[in-house]
Steps between C-alpha positions, in 0.01 A plus 500: 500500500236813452266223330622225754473142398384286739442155335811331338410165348787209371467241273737222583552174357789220628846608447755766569353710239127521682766490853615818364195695396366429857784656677508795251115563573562464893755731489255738313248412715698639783613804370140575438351389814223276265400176535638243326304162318717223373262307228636157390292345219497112379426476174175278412612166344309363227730168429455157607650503809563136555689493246773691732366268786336764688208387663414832661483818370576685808892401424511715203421821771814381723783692342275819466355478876883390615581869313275706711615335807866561432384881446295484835765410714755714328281801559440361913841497535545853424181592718257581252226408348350376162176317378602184294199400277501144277222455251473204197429635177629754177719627682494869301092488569568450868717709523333795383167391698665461801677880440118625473385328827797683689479833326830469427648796390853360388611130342885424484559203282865360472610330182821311416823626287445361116620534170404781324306277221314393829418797619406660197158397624394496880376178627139446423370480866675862568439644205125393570556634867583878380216477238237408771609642824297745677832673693846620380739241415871497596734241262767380680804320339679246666822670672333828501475741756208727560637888510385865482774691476483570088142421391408522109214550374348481141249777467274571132264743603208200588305493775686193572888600482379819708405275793788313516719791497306621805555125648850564413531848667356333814741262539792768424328684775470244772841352428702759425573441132475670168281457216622495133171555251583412187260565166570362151395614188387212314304571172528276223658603173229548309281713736786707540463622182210681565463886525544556936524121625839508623379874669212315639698211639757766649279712642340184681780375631615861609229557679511139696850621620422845612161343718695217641757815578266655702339224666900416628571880602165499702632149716864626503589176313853603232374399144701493195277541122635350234306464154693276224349335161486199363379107694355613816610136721830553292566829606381430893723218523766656383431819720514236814806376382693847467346688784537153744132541582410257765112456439297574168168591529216454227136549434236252374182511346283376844363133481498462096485183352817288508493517086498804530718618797839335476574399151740644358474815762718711654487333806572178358763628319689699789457200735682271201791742455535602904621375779382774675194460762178656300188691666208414241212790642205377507249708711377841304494780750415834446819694451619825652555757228 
């Protein structure tokens, strides 16, 4: 990559679903020459454990040290190499400490196929994940693969959606893929009223396009605009769906606070519709004009 990664952390828990998220990161890994840190996390129990007749509370931290292990031999077997870390605690908190002790520059967490009541919200512990984490964060879900040939991105003219339509470039550009960016005019009714909103919110989005235009003509990366109106995680899921867009790629706010982060966010909201692989951006670089 021109900005290369070269720290790729996994979250993991026991399962086929945390199984598959580590062989999806190794594979990444690879590709990117980076290293690679499994992190397995028991959860801190508060109950009375003799009531379940454990007398040690080591034996809860069997099935998630029994995970790594699985994942350490795999990746032997194949002749590489990967750093299994176990720690006791919230597992969300751990996880995002541990990603700051590493300088971790990318987390991949894999989560299972639900309903679409359940997914309407993400799981508390990765929903607090993308709130808190220092690095980007790649969603996984389960039966996914990890692909660069179409990216889409969702740009609005923030600092924010212009970084991760340079993130998405990059990856075009070391893979060989094509980026989609996609803006959507989304002004409520009653604004839209007013004298040169809409021309404001046009204009905005306009101009996203045409930057993220030149930032793909200058890395030789094919980009396709589009600008609709209307819900903007509506509209990019949709988008995926029609152009068969193989990774979508979205901006955050950096580390705000969960309350305010994920509820009722685009994010959120893409993640509960897709079951595409999402890119949430979460480092702010300065971006090429």
């Amino acid at each position: 990559m021109l900005n290369p990664i070269k720290n790729i952390m996994v979250a993991i828990d026991p399962g086929p679903v945390g199984q598959m998220a580590f062989r999806q990161a190794l594979r990444l890994a690879s590709s990117m020459q980076a290293k690679l840190i499994a992190v397995s996390v028991t959860p801190r129990y508060e109950g009375n454990m003799h009531r379940w007749k454990i007398d040690d509370p080591e034996e809860f931290d069997q099935p998630f040290k029994n995970c790594l292990r699985e994942v350490e031999l795999y990746t032997t077997s194949l002749g590489k190499a990967v750093t299994a870390v176990h720690r006791r605690g919230e597992p969300a908190e751990e996880i995002v400490n541990l990603a700051e002790e590493e300088g971790t520059e990318l987390l991949l967490l894999g989560y299972p196929q639900r309903s679409y009541v359940e997914r309407m919200l993400l799981g508390r512990t990765t929903a607090k994940i993308i709130g808190l984490c220092p690095c980007d964060v790649l969603m996984v879900p389960e039966n996914a693969e990890i692909n660069f040939t179409r990216i889409l991105v969702g740009v609005d003219g923030s600092p924010y959606s212009m970084a991760a339509g340079q993130r998405a470039l990059e990856l075009a550009a070391s893979y060989g893929g094509e980026v989609h960016g996609l803006a959507v005019l989304d002004v409520p009714v009653d604004r839209s009223l007013l004298y040169g909103v809409l021309d404001e919110a046009r204009h905005k989005n306009f101009t996203a396009l045409q930057v993220l235009a030149g930032q793909g003509e200058k890395l030789e990366v094919p980009l396709i605009t589009e600008l609709r109106e209307g819900s903007p995680y509506e509209n990019i899921v949709k988008y995926s769906e029609e152009k068969k867009i193989d990774l979508i790629v979205l901006g955050s706010y950096g580390r705000a606070a969960l309350h305010r982060f994920l509820i009722g966010s685009v994010v959120e909201r893409v993640a509960a519709l897709s079951t595409l692989p999402t890119l949430v951006v979460k480092q702010v670089e300065t971006v090429p004009g």
